[in-house]
C-alpha positions in Angstrom: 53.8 87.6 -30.5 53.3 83.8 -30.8 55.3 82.2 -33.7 52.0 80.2 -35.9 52.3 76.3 -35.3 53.4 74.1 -38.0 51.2 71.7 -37.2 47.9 73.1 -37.5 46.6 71.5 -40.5 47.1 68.4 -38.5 44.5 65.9 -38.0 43.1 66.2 -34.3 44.6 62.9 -32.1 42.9 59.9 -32.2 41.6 59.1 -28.5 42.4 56.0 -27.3 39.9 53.0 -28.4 39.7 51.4 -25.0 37.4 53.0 -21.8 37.3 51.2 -19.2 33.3 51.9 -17.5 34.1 50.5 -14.4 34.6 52.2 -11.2 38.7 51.5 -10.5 39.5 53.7 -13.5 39.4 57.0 -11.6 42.1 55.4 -9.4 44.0 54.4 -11.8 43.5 58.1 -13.6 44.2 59.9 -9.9 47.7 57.9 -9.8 48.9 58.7 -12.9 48.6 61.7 -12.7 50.2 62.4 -9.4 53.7 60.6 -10.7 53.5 62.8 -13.9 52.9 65.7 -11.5 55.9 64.3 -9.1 58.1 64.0 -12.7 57.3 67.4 -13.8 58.4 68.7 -10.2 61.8 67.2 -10.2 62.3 68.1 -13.7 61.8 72.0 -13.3 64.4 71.7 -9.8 67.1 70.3 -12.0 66.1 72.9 -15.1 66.7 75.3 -12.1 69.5 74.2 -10.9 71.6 74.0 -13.9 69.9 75.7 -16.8 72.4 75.4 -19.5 73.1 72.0 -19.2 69.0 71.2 -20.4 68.7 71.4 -24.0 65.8 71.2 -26.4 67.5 68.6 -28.5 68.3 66.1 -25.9 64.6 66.7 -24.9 63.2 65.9 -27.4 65.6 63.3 -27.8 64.5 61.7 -24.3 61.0 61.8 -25.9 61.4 60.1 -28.9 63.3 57.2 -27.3 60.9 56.5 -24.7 58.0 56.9 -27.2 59.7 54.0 -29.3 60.7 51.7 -26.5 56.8 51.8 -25.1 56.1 50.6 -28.7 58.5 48.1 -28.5 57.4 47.1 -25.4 53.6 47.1 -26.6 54.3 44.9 -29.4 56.6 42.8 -27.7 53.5 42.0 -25.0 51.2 41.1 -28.0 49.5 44.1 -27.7 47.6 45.5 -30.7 48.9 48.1 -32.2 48.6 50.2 -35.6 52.4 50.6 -37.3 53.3 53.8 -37.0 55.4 55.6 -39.9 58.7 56.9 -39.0 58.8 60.5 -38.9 61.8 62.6 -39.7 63.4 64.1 -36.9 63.9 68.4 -37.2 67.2 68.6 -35.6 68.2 72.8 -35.1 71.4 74.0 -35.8 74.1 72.5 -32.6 74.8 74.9 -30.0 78.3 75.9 -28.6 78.1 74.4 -25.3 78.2 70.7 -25.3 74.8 68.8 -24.8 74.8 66.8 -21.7 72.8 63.6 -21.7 69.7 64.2 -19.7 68.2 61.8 -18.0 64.2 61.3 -17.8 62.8 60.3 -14.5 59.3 58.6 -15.2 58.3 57.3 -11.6 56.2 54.9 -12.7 55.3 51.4 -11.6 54.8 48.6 -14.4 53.5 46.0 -12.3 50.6 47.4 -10.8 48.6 48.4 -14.4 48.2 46.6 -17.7 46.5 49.0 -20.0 44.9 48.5 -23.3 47.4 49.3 -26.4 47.7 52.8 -27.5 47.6 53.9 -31.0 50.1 56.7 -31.7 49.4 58.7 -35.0 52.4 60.5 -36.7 50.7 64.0 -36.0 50.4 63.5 -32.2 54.1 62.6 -32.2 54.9 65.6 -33.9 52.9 68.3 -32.4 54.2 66.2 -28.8 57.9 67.1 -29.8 57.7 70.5 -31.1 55.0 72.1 -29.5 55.5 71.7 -25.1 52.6 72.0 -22.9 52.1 72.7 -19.2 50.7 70.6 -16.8 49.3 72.5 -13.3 50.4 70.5 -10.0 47.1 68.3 -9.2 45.6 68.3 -5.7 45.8 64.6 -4.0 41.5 65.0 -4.8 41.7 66.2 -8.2 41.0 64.4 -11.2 43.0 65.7 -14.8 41.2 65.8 -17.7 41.5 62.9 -20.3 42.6 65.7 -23.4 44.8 68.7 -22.3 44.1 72.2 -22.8 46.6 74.1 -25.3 50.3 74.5 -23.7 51.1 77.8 -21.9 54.3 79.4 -22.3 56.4 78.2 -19.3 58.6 80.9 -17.5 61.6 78.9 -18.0 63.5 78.4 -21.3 63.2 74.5 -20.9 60.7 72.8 -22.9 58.1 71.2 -20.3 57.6 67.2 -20.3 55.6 65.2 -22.7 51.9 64.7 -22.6 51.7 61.2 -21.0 48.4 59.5 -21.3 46.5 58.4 -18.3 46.0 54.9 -20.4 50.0 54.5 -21.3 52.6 53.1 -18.9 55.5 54.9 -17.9 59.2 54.0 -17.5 59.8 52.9 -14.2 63.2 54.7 -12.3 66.3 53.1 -10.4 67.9 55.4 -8.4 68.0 58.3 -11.1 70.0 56.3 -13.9 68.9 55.5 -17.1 68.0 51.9 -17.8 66.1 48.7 -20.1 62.7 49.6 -19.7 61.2 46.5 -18.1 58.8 44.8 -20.8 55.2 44.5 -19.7 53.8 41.1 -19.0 50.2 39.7 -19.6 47.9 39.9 -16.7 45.2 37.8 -16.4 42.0 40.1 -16.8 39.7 40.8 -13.6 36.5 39.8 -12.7 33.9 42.6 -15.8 31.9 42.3 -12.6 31.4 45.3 -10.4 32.7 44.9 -6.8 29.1 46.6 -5.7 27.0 44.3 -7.8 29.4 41.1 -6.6 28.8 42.2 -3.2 25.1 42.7 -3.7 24.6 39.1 -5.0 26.6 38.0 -2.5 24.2 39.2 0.1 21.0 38.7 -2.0 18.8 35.2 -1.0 19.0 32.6 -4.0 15.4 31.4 -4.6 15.0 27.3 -4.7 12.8 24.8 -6.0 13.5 22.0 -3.5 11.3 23.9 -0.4 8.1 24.3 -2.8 8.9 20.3 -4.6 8.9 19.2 -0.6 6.1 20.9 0.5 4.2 19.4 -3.1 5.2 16.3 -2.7 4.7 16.0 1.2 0.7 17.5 0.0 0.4 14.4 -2.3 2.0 12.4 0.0 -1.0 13.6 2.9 -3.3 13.5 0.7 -2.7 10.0 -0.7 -2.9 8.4 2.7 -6.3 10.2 3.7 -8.1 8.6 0.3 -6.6 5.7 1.2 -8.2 5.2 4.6 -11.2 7.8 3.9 -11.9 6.2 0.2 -14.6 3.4 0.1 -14.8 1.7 -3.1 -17.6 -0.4 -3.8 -17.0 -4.9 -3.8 -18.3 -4.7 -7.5 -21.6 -7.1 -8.2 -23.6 -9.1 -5.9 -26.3 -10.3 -8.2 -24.5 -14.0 -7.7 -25.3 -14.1 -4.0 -28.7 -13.0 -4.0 -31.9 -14.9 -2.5 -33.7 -15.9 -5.7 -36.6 -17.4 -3.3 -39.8 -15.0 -3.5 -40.8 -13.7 -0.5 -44.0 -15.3 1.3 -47.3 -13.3 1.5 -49.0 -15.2 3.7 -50.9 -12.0 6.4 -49.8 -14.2 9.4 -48.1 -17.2 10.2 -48.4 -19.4 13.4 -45.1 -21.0 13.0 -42.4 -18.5 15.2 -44.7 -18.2 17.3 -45.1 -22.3 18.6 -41.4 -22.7 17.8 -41.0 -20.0 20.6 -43.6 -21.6 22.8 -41.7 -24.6 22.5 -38.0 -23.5 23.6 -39.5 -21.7 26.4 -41.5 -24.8 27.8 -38.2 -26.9 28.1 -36.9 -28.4 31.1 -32.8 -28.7 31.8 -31.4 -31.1 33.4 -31.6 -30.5 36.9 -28.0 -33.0 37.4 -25.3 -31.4 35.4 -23.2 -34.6 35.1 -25.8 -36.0 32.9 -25.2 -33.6 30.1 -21.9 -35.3 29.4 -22.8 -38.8 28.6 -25.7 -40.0 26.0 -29.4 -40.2 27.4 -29.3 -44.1 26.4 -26.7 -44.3 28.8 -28.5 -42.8 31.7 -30.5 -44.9 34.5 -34.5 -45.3 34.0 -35.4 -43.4 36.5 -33.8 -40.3 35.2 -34.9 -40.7 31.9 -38.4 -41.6 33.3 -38.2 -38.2 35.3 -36.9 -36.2 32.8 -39.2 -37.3 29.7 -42.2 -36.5 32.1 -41.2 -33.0 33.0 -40.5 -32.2 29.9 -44.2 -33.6 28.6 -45.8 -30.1 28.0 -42.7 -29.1 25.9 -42.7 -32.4 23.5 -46.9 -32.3 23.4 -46.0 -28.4 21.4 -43.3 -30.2 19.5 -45.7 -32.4 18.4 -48.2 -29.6 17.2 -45.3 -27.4 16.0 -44.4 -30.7 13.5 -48.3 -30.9 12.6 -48.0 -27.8 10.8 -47.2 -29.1 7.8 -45.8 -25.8 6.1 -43.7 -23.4 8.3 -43.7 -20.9 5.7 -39.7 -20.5 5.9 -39.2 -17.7 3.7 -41.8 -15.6 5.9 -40.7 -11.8 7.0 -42.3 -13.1 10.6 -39.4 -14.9 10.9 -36.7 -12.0 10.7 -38.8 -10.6 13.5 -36.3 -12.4 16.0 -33.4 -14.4 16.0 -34.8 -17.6 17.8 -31.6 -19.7 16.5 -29.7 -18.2 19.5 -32.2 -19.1 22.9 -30.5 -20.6 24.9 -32.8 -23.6 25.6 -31.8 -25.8 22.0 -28.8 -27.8 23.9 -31.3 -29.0 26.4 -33.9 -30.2 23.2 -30.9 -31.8 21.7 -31.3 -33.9 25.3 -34.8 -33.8 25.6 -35.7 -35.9 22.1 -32.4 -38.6 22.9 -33.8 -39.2 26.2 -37.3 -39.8 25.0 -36.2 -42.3 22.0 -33.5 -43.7 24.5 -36.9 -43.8 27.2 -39.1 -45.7 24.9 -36.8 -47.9 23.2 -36.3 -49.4 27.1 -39.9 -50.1 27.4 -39.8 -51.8 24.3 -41.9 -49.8 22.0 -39.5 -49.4 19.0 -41.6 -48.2 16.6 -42.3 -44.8 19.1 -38.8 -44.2 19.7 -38.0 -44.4 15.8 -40.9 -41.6 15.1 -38.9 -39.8 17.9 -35.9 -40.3 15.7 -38.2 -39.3 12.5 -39.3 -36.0 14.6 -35.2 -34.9 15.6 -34.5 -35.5 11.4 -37.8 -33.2 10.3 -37.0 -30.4 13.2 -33.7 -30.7 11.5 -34.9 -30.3 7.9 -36.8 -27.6 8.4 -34.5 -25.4 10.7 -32.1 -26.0 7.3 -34.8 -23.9 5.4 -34.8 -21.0 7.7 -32.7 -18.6 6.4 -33.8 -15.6 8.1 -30.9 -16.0 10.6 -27.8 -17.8 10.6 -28.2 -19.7 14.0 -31.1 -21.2 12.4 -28.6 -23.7 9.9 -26.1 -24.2 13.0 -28.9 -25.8 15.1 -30.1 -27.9 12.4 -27.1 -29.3 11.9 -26.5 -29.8 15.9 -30.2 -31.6 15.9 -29.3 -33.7 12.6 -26.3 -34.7 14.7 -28.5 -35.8 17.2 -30.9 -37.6 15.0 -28.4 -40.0 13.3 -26.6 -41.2 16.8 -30.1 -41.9 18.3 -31.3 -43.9 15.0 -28.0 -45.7 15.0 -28.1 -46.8 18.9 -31.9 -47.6 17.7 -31.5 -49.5 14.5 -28.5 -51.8 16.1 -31.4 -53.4 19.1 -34.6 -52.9 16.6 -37.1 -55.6 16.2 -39.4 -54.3 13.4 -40.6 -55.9 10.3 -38.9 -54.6 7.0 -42.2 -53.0 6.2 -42.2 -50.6 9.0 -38.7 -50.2 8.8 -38.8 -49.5 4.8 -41.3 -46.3 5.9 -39.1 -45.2 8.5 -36.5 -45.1 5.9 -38.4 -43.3 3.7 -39.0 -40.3 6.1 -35.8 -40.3 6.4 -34.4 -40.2 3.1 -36.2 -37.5 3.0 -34.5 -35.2 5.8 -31.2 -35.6 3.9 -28.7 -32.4 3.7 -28.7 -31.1 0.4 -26.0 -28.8 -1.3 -28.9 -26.5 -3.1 -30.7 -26.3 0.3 -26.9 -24.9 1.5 -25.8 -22.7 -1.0 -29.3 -20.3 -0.7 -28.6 -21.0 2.8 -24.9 -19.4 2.4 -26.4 -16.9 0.1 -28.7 -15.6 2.4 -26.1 -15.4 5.2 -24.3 -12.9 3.1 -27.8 -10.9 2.0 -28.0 -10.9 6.1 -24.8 -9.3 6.4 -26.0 -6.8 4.1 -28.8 -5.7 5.9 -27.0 -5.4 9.1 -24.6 -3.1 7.4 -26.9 -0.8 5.3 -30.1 -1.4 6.9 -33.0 -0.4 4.0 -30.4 1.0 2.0 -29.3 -2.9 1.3 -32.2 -3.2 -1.4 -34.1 -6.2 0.7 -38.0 -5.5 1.7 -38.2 -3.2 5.3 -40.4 -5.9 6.4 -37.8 -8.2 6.2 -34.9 -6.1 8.0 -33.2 -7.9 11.5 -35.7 -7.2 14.2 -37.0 -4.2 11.8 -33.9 -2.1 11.9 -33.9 0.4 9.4 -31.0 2.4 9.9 -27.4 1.8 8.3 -24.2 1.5 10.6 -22.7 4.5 11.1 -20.1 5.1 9.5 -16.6 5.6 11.2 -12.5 5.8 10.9 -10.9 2.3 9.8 -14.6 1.1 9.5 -15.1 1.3 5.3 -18.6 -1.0 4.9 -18.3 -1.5 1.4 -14.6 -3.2 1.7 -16.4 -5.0 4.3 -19.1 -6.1 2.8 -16.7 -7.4 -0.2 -15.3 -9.6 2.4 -18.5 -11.3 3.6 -19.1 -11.8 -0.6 -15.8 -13.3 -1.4 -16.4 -15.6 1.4 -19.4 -16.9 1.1 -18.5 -17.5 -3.0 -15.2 -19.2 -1.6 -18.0 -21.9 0.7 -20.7 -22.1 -1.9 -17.8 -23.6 -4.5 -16.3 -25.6 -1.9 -19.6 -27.4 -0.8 -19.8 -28.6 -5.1 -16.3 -29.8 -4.9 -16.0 -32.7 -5.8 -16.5 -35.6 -2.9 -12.8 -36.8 -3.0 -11.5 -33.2 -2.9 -13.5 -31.7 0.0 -10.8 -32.0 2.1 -8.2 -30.2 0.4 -10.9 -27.4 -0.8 -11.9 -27.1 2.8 -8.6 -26.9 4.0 -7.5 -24.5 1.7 -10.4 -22.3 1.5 -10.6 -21.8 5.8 -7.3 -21.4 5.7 -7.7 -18.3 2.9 -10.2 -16.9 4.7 -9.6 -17.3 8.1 -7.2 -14.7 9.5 -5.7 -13.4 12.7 -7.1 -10.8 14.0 -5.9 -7.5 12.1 -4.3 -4.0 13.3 -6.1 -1.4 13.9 -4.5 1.2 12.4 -5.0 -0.4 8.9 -7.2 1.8 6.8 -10.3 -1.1 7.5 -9.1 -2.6 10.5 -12.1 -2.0 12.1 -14.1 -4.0 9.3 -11.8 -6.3 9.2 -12.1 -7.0 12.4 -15.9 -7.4 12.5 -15.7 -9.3 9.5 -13.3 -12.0 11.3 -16.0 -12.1 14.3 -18.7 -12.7 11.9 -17.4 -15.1 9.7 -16.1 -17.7 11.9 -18.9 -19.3 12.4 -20.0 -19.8 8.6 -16.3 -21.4 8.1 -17.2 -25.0 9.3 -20.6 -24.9 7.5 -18.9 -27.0 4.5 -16.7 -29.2 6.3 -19.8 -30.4 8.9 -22.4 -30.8 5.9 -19.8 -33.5 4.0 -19.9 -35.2 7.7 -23.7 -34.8 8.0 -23.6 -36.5 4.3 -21.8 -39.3 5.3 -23.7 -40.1 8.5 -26.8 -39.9 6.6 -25.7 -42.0 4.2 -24.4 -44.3 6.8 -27.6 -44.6 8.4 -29.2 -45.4 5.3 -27.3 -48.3 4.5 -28.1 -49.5 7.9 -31.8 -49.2 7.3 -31.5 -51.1 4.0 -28.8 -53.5 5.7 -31.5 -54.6 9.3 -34.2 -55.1 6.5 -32.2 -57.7 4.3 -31.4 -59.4 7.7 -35.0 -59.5 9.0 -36.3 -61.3 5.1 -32.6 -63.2 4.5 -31.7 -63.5 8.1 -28.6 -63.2 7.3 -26.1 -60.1 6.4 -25.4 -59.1 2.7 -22.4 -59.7 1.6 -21.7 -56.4 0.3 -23.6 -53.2 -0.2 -24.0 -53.6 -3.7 -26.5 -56.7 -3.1 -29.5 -54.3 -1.8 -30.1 -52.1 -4.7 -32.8 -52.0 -5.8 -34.8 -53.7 -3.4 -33.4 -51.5 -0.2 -31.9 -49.0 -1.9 -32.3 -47.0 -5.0 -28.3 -46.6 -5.2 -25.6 -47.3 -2.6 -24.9 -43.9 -1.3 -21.3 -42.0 -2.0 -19.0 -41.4 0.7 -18.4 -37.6 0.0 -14.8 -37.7 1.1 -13.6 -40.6 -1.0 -16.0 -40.7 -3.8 -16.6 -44.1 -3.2 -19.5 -46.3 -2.3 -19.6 -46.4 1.7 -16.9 -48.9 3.3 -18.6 -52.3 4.5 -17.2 -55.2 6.7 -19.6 -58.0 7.2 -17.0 -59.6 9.8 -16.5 -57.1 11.7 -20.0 -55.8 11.2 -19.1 -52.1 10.6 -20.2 -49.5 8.4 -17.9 -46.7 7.8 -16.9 -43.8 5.7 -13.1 -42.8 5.5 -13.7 -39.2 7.0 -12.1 -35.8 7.0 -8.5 -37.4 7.0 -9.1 -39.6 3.8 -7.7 -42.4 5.5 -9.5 -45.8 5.6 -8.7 -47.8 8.9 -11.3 -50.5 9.4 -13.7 -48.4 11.2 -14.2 -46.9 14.6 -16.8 -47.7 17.2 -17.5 -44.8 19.6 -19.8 -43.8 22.5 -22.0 -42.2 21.1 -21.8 -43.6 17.3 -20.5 -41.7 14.6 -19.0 -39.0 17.1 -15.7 -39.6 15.3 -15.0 -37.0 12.0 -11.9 -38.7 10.9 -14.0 -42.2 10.2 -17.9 -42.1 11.1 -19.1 -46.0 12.0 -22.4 -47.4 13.1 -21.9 -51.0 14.2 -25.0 -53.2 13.0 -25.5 -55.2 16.0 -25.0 -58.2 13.9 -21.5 -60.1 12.9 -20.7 -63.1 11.0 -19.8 -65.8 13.5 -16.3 -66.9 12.6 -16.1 -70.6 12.5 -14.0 -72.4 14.7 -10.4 -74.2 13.7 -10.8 -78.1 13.3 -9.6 -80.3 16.2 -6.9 -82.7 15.5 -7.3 -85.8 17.0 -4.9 -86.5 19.6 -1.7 -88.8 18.8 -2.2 -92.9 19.7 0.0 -93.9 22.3 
């Protein structure tokens, strides 16, 4: 019959406050328990080898050393761990045979595990020492239980080994003798990470933000560049540049008509040579020839000229572009050779209304403004006018009557800047139409040879940007030509030199436009520069009128310009390049202006007259004789 237990109204033993969850515990578990089963073994072949010589005391003995060193140990490590009351020690009566010091074998190795503190209660100690339990042999696969069952009575006499727990370390052996127990040292703890889950996340793909950011940004990127050369944004306001001439209603107009009859009714020049030197310079019988081939052709100029109003604001007139046929270089030659023809035969008054006919085919052409060739030939034919009235007026023998009437009509014919700027404007409403065809807001009646429909519209072709062009353009001309006189040089020179360009790339998002803008406006850019001359030769030729009329009452010349208003002239006209009155020299007979180059050098005479932009002259035929130096009378011998 079992003897009760002592310690049953014990309190059960605490379990340890530390569990590990992870998944190296079991190993740890499995280890332990295999050297406590390997202790246990040896233990029962020595209790079986000498029986006597194991005693309960010494056992117990063994125990409670070992339990205090492993608290030492614990608390020497820093390990946290409840005090634990001394307990007294039951020691039975001593025996007769002498107890031999027993030595306990704990194959155990203290370097491989750190465990968490373990809190030993004075009951567990207790019920440990007086109350033996035995522990079955584990198989290599079998896992012990974390709380023992209740001890079974053990065949031999020898109390059985401590409970160890799987969570406390055990005393390490050398070679069978009893030693220090080695004191534990602080490990640095492992990775709370499962080696599954760290494998798994090592495998797993990491999402980024840079792929989709790229991808955004290389969108925005595309996208940005096709509204840049897809986008066409409007020039802004054109209200500025529009033709504030009404249209004319007239049903029907003769005008285009004779003016066509006319060009195609001229004759060239059958000798090619001729077209590079002056008609006045030609022999008689070519001019003869020519002026009498050519009589059909002046006989409709003549009834073109009748017709007093040509109606120049006329839609017949946008019907087509007669500035461009290619007989007006040959009419520039025609009306020289005639006044150059009749001035030889001596009939001066008929080759000055020749000269009066070249300045009012000029005048009006100015007034055209259907096409932009129109104000290019007038300016060619006013070039023509003024050399043939200055060859003219240097040989004329007319009364200062006549030639006050002839001056007159001439005044008249003058280039103006208002005439220019509606000119410019409607150069750039012209543009307009060519690029949007009725959508441009002008009448259909008055569309470029009745073309309704818009360009199409293409890649690197944007026709609003190009349209702004032809606007900022023409507003760049129309200021220049109200510059003042003395700074039309500069403003010219600095305004082409703004808008004229080199031709762009293509690839730019309106290289296309740009392009057609360069071709278009290249002809519009010397419009300023050759008005200021056309001034200044008009001007010229005015004085000159006012200057043979003073000689023909005085017969003699003035002595400055200053002299003939206001009998010859209403005011001495302005050079436009200076600002000043027009440069006179009585002794050299010259009239002058200081030209494009703002440079006065005494006048230059030139075949033909006034051919020269950097100084127009006319020469007036007449020159103060300078008298001659005084004789000294020879020395007496």
């Amino acid at each position: 019959m079992t003897a009760p237990r002592d310690d049953a109204d014990l309190p059960l033993p605490k379990q340890a406050e530390w569990v590990s969850p992870w998944s190296f515990d079991d190993e740890w578990e499995l280890a332990e328990a295999r050297r406590h089963a390997l202790a246990e073994k040896r233990r029962r072949e020595r209790e079986q080898k000498n029986p006597a010589s194991v005693s309960p005391i010494s056992t117990e003995v063994s125990k409670t050393a070992v339990s205090a060193l492993r608290t030492k140990s614990f608390k020497e490590c820093g390990a946290n761990v409840e005090p634990v009351e001394a307990q007294p020690l039951v020691v039975p009566a001593p025996v007769a045979a002498p107890v031999p010091t027993v030595k306990t074998v704990t194959d155990m190795d203290y370097t491989r595990f750190q465990p968490p503190p373990v809190v030993v209660s004075p009951a567990t100690s207790k019920r440990s020492s007086q109350q033996p339990s035995a522990m079955p042999e584990p198989t290599p696969t079998a896992q012990p239980p974390l709380h023992s069952p209740a001890p079974v009575a053990m065949k031999s006499a020898a109390p059985p080994a401590a409970r160890v727990s799987n969570f406390e370390p055990q005393l390490e052996k050398a070679n069978d003798e009893p030693g220090e127990p080695p004191h534990l040292q602080p490990q640095a703890p492992r990775s709370t990470k499962p080696v599954s889950v760290e494998r798994e996340f090592q495998h797993q793909p990491v999402f980024s933000w840079n792929t989709p950011i790229i991808l955004s940004l290389g969108m925005l990127g595309f996208m940005l560049l096709a509204w840049i050369y897809l986008h066409d944004s409007s020039g802004g306001s054109d209200n500025d540049l529009r033709i504030t001439v009404p249209v004319d209603q007239t049903p029907k107009i003769q005008a285009p008509e004779r003016l066509k009859v006319f060009l195609n009714a001229i004759k060239r020049v059958e000798n090619h040579e001729l077209d590079m030197k002056p008609a006045w310079n030609w022999d008689t019988p070519t001019l003869a020839a020519h002026v009498i081939k050519n009589g059909d052709a002046l006989d409709n100029l003549r009834d073109l000229l009748e017709d007093f109003d040509w109606h120049a604001h006329h839609a017949a007139w946008h019907g087509e572009d007669l500035g461009e046929h290619p007989a007006w270089p040959h009419v520039r030659f025609l009306l020289q050779a005639q006044s150059a023809y009749l001035m030889r035969h001596g009939n001066h008054e008929a080759a000055l209304i020749a000269v009066i006919d070249m300045a009012e085919l000029s005048r009006r052409m100015h007034e055209l403004w259907a096409w932009p060739s129109f104000m290019l030939r007038a300016q060619e034919m006013h070039m023509a006018c003024v050399q043939s009235a200055a060859e003219i007026l240097r040989q004329v023998r007319m009364s200062s009557s006549s030639l006050a009437a002839f001056q007159n009509e001439f005044h008249q014919c003058a280039p103006t800047d208002t005439l220019l700027q509606g000119a410019l404007s409607a150069f750039y409403v012209h543009q307009k139409k060519l690029l949007f065809g009725e959508k441009s807001g002008a009448p259909v009646d008055t569309l470029p040879r009745g073309i309704t429909r818009e360009r199409p519209a293409r890649l690197f072709f944007k026709k609003h940007e190009t349209l702004g062009l032809f606007a900022d353009a023409i507003r760049r001309l129309r200021n220049e030509i109200v510059l003042p006189p003395y700074a039309a040089l500069g403003g010219s020179t600095q305004t082409v030199s703004n808008i004229r360009r080199s031709r762009p790339l293509m690839i730019q998002p309106n290289g296309a436009g740009a392009a057609y803008f360069s071709e278009h406006i290249e002809p519009y850019l010397n419009i300023p520069e050759r008005h200021g001359l056309a001034k200044a030769r008009h001007g010229l030729l005015l004085c000159l009128f006012a200057v043979r009329r003073y000689v023909v009452e005085h017969q003699k010349l003035p002595p400055d310009l200053a002299c003939l208003v206001p009998n010859y002239l209403l005011e001495v006209p302005t050079d436009p390049f200076s600002g000043e009155p027009m440069q006179y020299d009585p002794l050299k007979g010259l009239l002058y202006s200081v030209g494009a180059d703002l440079v006065k050098s005494g006048g230059t005479i030139t075949d033909p007259p006034l051919i020269d932009a950097d100084e127009p002259t006319v020469d007036l035929g007449i020159a103060i004789a300078t008298p001659a130096a005084p004789i000294s009378p020879a020395p007496k011998k």
